[in-house]
C-alpha positions as CSV (number, residue, x, y, z in Angstrom):
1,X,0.0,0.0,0.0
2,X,1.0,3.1,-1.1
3,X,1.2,6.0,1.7
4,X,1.6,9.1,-0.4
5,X,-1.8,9.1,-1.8
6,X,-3.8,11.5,-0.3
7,X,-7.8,10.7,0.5
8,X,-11.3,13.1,0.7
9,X,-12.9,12.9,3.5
10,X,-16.4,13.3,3.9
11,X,-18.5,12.9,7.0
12,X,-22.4,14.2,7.3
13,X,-23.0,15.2,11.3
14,X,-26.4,15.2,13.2
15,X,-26.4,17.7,16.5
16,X,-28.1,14.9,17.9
17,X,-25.8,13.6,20.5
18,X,-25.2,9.9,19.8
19,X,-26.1,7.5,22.1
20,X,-22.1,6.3,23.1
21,X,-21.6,10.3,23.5
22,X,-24.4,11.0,26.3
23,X,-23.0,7.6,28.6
24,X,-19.3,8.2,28.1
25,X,-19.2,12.1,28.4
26,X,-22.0,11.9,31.2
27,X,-20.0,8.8,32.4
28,X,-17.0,10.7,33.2
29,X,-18.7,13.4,35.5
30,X,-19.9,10.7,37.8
31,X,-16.8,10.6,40.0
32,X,-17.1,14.8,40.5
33,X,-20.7,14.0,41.6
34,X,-20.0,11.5,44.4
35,X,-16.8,13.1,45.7
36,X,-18.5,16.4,45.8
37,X,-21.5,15.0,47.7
38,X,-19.0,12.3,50.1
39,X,-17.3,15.9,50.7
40,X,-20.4,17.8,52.1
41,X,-22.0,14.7,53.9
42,X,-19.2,12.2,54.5
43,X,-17.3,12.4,57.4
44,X,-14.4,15.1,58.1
45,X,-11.4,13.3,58.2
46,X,-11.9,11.8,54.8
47,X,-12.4,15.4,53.0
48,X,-8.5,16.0,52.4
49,X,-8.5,12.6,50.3
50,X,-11.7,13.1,48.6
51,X,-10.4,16.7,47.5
52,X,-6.7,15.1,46.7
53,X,-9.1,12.6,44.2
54,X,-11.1,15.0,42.7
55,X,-7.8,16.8,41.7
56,X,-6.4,13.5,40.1
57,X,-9.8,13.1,38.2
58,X,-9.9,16.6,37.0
59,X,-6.4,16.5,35.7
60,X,-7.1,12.9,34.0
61,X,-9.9,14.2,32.2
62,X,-8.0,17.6,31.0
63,X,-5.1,15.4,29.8
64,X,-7.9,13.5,27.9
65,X,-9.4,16.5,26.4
66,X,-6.2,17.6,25.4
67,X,-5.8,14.5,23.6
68,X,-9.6,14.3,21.8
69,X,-8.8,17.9,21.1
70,X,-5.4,17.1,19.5
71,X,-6.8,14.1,17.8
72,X,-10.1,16.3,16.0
73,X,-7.2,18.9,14.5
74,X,-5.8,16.0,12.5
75,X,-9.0,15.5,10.8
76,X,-9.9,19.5,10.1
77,X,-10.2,20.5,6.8
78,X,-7.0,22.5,6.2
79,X,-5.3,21.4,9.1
80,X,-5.2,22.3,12.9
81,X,-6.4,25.7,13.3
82,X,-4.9,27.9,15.8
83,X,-7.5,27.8,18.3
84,X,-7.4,24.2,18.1
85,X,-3.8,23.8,18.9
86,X,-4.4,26.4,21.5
87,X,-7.0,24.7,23.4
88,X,-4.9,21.1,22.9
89,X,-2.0,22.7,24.4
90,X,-3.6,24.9,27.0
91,X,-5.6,21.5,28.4
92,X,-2.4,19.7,27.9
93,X,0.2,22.0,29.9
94,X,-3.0,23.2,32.7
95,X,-4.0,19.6,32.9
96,X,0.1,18.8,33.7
97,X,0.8,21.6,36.0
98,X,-2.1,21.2,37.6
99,X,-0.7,17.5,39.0
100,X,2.1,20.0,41.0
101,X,-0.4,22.4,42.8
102,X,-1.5,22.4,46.0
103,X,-5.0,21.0,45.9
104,X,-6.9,24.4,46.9
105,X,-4.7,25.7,43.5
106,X,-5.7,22.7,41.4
107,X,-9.3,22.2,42.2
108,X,-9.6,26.1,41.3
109,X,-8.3,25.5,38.0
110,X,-9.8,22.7,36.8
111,X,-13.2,24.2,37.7
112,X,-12.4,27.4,35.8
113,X,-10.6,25.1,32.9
114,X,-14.5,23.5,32.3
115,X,-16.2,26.2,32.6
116,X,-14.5,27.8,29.7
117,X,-14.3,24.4,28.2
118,X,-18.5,24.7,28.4
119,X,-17.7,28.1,26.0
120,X,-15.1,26.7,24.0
121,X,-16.3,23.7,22.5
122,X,-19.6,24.4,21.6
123,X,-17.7,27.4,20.1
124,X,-15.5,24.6,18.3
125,X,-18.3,22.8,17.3
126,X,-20.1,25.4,15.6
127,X,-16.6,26.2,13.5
128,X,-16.2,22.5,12.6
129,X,-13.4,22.5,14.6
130,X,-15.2,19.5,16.8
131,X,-18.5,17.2,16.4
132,X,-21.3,19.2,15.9
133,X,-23.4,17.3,19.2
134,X,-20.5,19.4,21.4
135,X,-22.8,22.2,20.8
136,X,-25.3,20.2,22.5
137,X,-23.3,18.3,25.1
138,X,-20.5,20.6,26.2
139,X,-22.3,23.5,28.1
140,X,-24.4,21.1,30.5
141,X,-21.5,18.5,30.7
142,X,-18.3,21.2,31.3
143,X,-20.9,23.2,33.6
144,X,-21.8,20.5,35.7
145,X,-18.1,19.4,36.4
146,X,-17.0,23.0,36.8
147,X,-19.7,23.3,39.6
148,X,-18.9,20.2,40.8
149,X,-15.3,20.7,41.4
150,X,-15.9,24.2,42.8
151,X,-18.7,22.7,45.6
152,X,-15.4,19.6,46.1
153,X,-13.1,22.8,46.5
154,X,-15.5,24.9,49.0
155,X,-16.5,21.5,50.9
């Protein structure tokens, strides 16, 4: 097989969110959920390690987005777009220096890194910079985690 031929691409998009979209994206806001809620009605003692995992979740997931961020530019017409390689390498680099902050520091900016991510992507989607559902699925989704990790961090 020849690798220097070059291929058209076409893809049609609904702004329905598909079905794998909704559990996985939903999925992955679970774990902000229950630690926020074991932080406001748990006991005390176990609120510095709740807190400490809602920080390693909320980087995990940045360093993800980075990646499904990074991974959408290679399939943009034209080629990454600045703000694509922007948002892939602000997720990537807040995502990593968030792992070296005090928690108080990182919870802080993971919740303001979704709530722009709320802005962002449906901003993306609407360029055809990412799926058209991110429209759709992005503000509720990035909203709920950003006020998740903000009741973690106030808990």
């Amino acid at each position: 097989m020849s690798h220097d031929r070059s291929r058209e691409i076409h893809l049609v998009e609904q702004p329905r969110i598909p079905l794998d979209g909704l559990i996985l994206g939903w999925g992955a806001m679970i774990p902000f959920a229950v630690i926020a809620a074991a932080v406001w009605l748990g006991p005390p003692d176990w609120r510095d390690g709740l807190r400490l995992a809602a920080q390693i979740w909320g980087v995990a997931l940045m360093l993800f987005l980075s990646g499904v961020r990074r991974g959408l530019s290679f399939r943009t017409p034209g080629g990454p777009g600045r703000a694509q390689m922007a948002a892939f390498a602000l997720l990537f680099w807040g995502g990593f220096g968030t792992m070296f902050l005090p928690v108080d520091w990182g919870l802080a900016v993971i919740a303001v890194a979704f709530a722009l991510l709320s802005v962002e992507d449906t901003r993306a989607a609407r360029a055809g910079e990412a799926p058209l559902y991110f429209a759709r699925l992005r503000p509720g989704q990035m909203a709920f985690a950003a006020v998740a990790v903000a009741a973690v961090w106030f808990g």
